[in-house]
Structures are given as structure tokens and as C-alpha cells.
N, C-alpha and C positions, 0 to 999 in steps of 0.2 A: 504494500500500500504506500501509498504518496506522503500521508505522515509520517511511516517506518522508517521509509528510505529517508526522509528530514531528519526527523531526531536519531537516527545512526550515523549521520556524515555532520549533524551539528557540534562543532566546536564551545565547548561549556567555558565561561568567563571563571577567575576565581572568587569564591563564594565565603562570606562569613557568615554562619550559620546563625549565629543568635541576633543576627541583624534582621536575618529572614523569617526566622521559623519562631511561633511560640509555641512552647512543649503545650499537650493535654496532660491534665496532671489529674492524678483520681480513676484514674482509666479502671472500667469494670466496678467502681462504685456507680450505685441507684442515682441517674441522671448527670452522672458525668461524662464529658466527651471520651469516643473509646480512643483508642492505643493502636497502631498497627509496629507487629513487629516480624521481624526475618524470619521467615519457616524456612527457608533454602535459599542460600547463597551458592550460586552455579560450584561445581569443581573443575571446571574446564569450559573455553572460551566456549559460549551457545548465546541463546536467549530463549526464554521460551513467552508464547504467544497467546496459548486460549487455557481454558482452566472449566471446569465442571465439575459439579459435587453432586452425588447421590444424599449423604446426609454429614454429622461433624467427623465420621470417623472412615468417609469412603470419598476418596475425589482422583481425577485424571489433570495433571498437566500437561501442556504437549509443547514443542518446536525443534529447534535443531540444537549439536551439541558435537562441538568438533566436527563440523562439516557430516552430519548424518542427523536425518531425524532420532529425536527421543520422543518417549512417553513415559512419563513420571506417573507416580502410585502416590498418595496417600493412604495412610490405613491407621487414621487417627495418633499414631505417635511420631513418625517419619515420613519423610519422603523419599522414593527408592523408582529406577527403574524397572518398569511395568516386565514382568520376567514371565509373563503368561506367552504362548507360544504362537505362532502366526504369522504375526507382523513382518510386512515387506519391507525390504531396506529402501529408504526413500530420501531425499534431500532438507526433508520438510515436513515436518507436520504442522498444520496452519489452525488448523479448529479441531474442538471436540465438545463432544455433546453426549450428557451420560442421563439417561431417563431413570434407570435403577440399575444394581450389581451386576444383572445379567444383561443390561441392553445399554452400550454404547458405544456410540461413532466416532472416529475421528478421518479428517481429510487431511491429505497430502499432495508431495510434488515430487513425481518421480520420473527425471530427467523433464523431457519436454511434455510430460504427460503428466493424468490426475491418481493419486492412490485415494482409496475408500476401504476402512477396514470398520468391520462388526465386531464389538465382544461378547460372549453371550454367557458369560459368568467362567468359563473356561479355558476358552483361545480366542484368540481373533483370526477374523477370515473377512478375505479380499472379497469387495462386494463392486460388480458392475457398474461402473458410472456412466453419465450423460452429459452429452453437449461438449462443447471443442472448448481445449486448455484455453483458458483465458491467460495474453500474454502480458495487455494491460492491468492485470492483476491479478497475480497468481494465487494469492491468500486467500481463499476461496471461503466465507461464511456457510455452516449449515448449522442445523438446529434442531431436536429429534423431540418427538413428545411421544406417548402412547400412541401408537398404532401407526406413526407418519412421520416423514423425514423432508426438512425444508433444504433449499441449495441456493444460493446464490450464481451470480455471473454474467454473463454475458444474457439471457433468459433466467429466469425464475422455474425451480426442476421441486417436483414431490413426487415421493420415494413410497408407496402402501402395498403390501400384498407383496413387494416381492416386481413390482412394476410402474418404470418413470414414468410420470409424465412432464410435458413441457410447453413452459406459458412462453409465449415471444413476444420480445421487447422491442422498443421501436429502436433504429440505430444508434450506434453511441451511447447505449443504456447502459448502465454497467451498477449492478446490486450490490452491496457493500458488506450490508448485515442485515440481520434477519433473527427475529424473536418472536415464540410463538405462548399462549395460552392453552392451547389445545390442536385437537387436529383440523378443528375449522374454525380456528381464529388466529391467525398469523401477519404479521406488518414487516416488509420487507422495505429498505430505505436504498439508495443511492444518487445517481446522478447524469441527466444527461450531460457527458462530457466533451468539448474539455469544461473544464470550471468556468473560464472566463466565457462569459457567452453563453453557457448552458445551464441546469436551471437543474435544484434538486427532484427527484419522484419519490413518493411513497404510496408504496401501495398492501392491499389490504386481502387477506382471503377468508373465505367465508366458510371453506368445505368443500366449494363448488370450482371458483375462481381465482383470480386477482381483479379487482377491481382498484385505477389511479385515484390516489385519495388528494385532495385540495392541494397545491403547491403550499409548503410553511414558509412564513416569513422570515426569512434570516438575511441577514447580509450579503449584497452582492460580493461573487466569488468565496462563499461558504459552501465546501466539501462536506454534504451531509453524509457522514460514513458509517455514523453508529445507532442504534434505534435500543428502545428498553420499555415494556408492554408491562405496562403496574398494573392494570385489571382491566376486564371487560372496557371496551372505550376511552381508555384512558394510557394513551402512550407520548413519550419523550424522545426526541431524534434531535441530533447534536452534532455540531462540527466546527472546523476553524475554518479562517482567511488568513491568508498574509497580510500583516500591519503592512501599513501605508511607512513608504522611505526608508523602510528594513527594520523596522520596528518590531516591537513583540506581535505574536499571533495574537487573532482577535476572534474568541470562542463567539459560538452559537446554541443554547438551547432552547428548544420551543416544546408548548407540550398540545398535544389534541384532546381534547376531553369528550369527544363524542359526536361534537357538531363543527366546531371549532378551534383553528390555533390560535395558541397566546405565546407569547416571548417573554421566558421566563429567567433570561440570562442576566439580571440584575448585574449584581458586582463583581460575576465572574469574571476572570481579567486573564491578559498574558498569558496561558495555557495552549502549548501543543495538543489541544483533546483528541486522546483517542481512545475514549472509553467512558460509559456511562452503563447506571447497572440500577433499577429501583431497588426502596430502602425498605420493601413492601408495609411502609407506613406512611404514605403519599408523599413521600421524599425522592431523592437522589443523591445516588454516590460517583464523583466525574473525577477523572482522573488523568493522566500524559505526562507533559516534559514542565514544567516551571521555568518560566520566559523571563519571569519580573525582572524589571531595571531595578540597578542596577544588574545584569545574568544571572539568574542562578538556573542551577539545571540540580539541587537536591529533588529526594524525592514529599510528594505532596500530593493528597487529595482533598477534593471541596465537598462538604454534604450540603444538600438542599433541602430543607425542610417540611418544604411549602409553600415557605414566605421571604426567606433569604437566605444566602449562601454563608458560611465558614470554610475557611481553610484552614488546612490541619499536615502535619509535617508527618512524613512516613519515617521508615525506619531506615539509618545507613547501612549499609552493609559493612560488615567488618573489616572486609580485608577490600573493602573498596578505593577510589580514589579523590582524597578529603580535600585536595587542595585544587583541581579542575574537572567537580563531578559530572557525572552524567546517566540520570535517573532515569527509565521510561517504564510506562506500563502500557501493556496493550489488551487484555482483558480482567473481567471482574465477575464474581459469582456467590453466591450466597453461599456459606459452608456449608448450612444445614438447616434447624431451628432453632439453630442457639442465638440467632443475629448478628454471628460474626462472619465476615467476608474474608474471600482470596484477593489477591491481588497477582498477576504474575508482568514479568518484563525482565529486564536488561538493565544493568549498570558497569561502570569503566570500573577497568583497573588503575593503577600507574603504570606509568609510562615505562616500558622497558629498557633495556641498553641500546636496543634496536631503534628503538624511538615508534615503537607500537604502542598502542592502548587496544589490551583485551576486554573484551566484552565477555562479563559473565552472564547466566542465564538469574533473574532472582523471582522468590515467592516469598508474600508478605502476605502475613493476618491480623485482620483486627479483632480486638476484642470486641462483645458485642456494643450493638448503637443502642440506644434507650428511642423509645417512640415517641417522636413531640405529643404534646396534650392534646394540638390542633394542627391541623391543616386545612388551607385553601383550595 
């Protein structure tokens, strides 16, 4: 994706942390802001990309990892390489989507072509895909609920019974992500491209179709990439521009409540977003690179309420690098029912002899959020 490839070739300014960040203190007391901290810091240069939890003590992460895809295991104490048997050697694993222990997907890239693997509590097995490698972007979103499997790309593809079908988009369409409710209630987000000149789509399935839902309001040259479906009629789709003169990026969040968008990006600022995830208490969790002027690229997420935004400081990595950071996250997912979240991405190392900056793969959790009294 076009934000990936930004915040991986972005150059981070050096950063003093307590000028930037103010700690949450109290984390996990009744009504205190939570805590995000390091569940896995990479062991070798990767990143990883999508993240999915069955409940607090079962989840998948997935991306690459020394130049080969990985899939990572939680199993509530650790995180470990998915050691279950199947899986094809691939360059990439881009998404995963896990419904329960026995049923989950993830998608990849292997060579110039797409991988799709099932797990079904046992192994994973290579499942038939559709539709041609998307070159413009090969991170392909899908997203799996009971009975049905969404796909992004180049077309919009559902996966039932064991057979694709596929909705075709008008040209230059290109789907980003995709979040569903059920298996006839799914909102898929992207853009007709390029940016400049083209104009975000969302669209909407019912069980039957895709139906284009209302153009959202955001900023001309806002890349909507990310979408997040809090309940029946009521979804959030979000993305950035490029400041004006090279300035920090300038977020977009808008939400649709059923009939209507609203523009709900209040004091969001300065953020490479690329990630949004509901708080399922009429809130939002948004996330990416941290742009603020004076640079900083620590890691940081904003909650949304309802009513207005906080930001709140993630956790360093240990053996990261404290003096020209550089923080990303690229997806977010509820752990379980406890209301604490994943977080996964990439952060630098120092600078070697070589004068390289490795990229580790990282995952961070937070404790849980407490539920505002109210929302709007």
C-alpha cells in the first residue's frame, strides 16, 4: 500500500520523548486511560501486517520475516511461529482473518501471484483464489465471518460453499479494506484512482450484492484505505493527504450512521493513518506513523470517544532505535472480551556499521479501555 511504502522509506527527525508523549498513568484501574505494551518485539529484520483474535488466549499475526512470509500464534502466554503444517512458502503474508480455532484465513504473495491458505483447527490448506494479482497493490484485504469470505482488489470476490463469486468494479477501482458484520452485511472502502483526480467508493453488501454507498466527505486527495463497521449502520472509513509544502499528513475520519456522513476528525492531526478498529462502545481506536512538528515518528494511538479525540503514547521497543525512531502500525483487533487490543507493525533498529536501519516486525497490547458513560 501507498502509506506502507511512505512510512518504510520515511526518514524519522530526532525525537524527545517527554516533549511529545504524556505517559497514561493508572492503566487497568476503573476509568483510567489503558496502557499499550510490547507482546513481541521482531527477532529478525520483518514486519508484520494484519492481526486477528478468536478470543484473549487465541490470535494469528501474519507478514514477512527475513525475506519469507511468517504467521505468528498467540496462545495467550506467547507469541511463536504458527508450527501447524501446510502453509506454502510465500513472500508475504498481507491479511488474516480468524472466525474461530478451527476456521481461519490468511492471504498472501507468492512470486507474481496470490497465496490463500484455510486453517481448520489442524493444518492449513491452499484454497483456490480469484481474479488477477493486483500489481497496484498487492496487500490484498479479506475478511471471513461465519459461512463467507470477503476479498478485496481490483473487483470485490465472496468466497461460500466452496465457490467465488465476483462483483466488477468500474476502472481504476481499487478496494483497500473491507469489514464485515455478518455474511450479508459487509462495507468495503477504496478509491477510484489515482488520488489526485479520483474520488473515494464505499460500498455496501446486503447478502445479495454490492450496492455504491454516498461519496464521504473528506479532503480533496484523501486515500480512503481503511473502513471499521461498529454495528448494524453505523461504520467509520478513514485516511490521509499529503500536507500542503511537505508538511505533516493531514488525516480523515468520517462516520455513516445509517442515512448519513459526518466528519468526525476533530483534533486528529499529523498522522500517517493507517489503521482504524471500533472501541465497540461507539468509539474509535486510529493509529500509523506520528508526523507532529516538530518529527516525531514514536509510537502513538488516538481513541475516539464519540465526542473527541486523545492521544496516547505506545510502547518503545526495547532494543529499538531511541535517538531516530520509527514507529508504524498497520493493523488493529480486539483480543477478545477482555477490551484489550492488538496492535501489530514495524519499528527501526540502529543504524548498523553498514549504515542500514533494520526493521523489526512488532506487536503491542493494550490493557483494556473502560467504556465512556456516553456517546454521540
Amino acid at each position: 500500500m501507498l502509506a506502507r511504502r511512505l512510512l518504510r522509506t520515511a526518514a524519522a527527525a530526532a525525537l524527545t520523548l517527554a516533549a511529545a508523549l504524556v505517559p497514561a498513568d493508572g492503566a487497568g484501574a476503573a476509568g483510567a486511560a489503558p496502557r499499550w505494551d510490547v507482546s513481541f518485539p521482531g527477532d529478525s529484520p520483518g514486519s508484520l501486517l494484519s492481526v486477528s483474535a478468536v478470543h484473549d488466549d487465541l490470535a494469528w499475526a501474519v507478514g514477512r520475516k527475513a525475506q519469507h512470509g511468517v504467521i505468528m500464534r498467540w496462545d495467550g502466554k506467547k507469541w511463536r511461529e504458527d508450527a501447524a503444517p501446510g502453509l506454502p512458502r510465500v513472500q508475504e503474508w498481507s491479511s488474516v482473518s480468524a472466525v474461530s480455532a478451527d476456521d481461519v484465513w490468511a492471504y498472501g504473495l507468492a512470486g507474481r501471484g496470490q497465496a490463500l491458505v484455510h486453517y481448520d483447527g489442524k493444518r492449513w490448506t491452499r484454497v483456490p483464489t480469484t481474479g488477477p494479482f493486483d500489481d497496484s497493490w498487492p496487500e490484498v484485504s479479506i475478511k471471513a465471518v461465519p459461512g463467507r469470505l470477503f476479498k478485496g482488489g481490483k473487483s470485490l470476490y465472496t468466497y461460500a460453499k466452496g465457490t467465488w463469486k465476483t462483483f466488477a468494479l468500474p476502472h481504476l477501482v481499487d478496494i483497500r479494506d473491507i469489514d464485515a458484520l455478518a455474511a450479508d452485511d459487509a462495507y468495503a472502502t477504496g478509491m477510484q484512482y489515482p488520488v489526485d483526480g479520483g474520488h473515494p467508493v464505499i460500498y455496501h453488501w446486503d447478502g445479495t450484492t454490492w450496492t455504491l454507498m454516498e461519496t464521504p466527505p473528506v479532503r480533496a486527495g484523501t486515500d480512503t484505505a481503511k473502513i471499521t463497521v461498529a454495528s448494524r449502520g453505523s461504520v467509520y472509513v478513514a485516511g490521509w493527504a499529503q500536507g500542503s509544502h511537505g508538511g505533516p499528513p493531514v488525516p480523515s475520519v468520517v462516520h455513516w450512521n445509517g442515512s448519513a456522513w459526518k466528519d468526525v476528525t476533530g483534533s486528529l492531526a499529523d498522522l500517517w493513518l493507517t489503521e482504524i478498529e471500533s472501541d465497540g462502545h461507539g468509539g474509535l481506536w486510529v493509529t500509523g506513523t506520528d508526523r507532529t512538528e516538530p518529527v516525531t515518528a514514536a509510537p502513538v494511538f488516538w481513541h475516539y470517544d464519540g465526542t473527541g479525540w486523545t492521544k496516547m503514547p505506545g510502547a518503545l521497543a526495547p532494543d529499538g532505535d531511541h535517538e531516530s525512531p520509527r514507529y508504524a502500525f498497520y493493523d488493529m483487533e480486539p483480543s477478545g472480551s477482555s477490551g484489550a487490543y492488538w496492535a501489530v507493525g514495524d519499528y527501526s533498529m540502529p543504524m548498523t556499521k553498514e549504515s542500514d536501519t533494520p526493521i523489526n516486525g512488532l506487536i503491542e497490547r493494550s490493557t483494556p479501555h473502560p467504556p465512556a458513560a456516553t456517546h454521540k
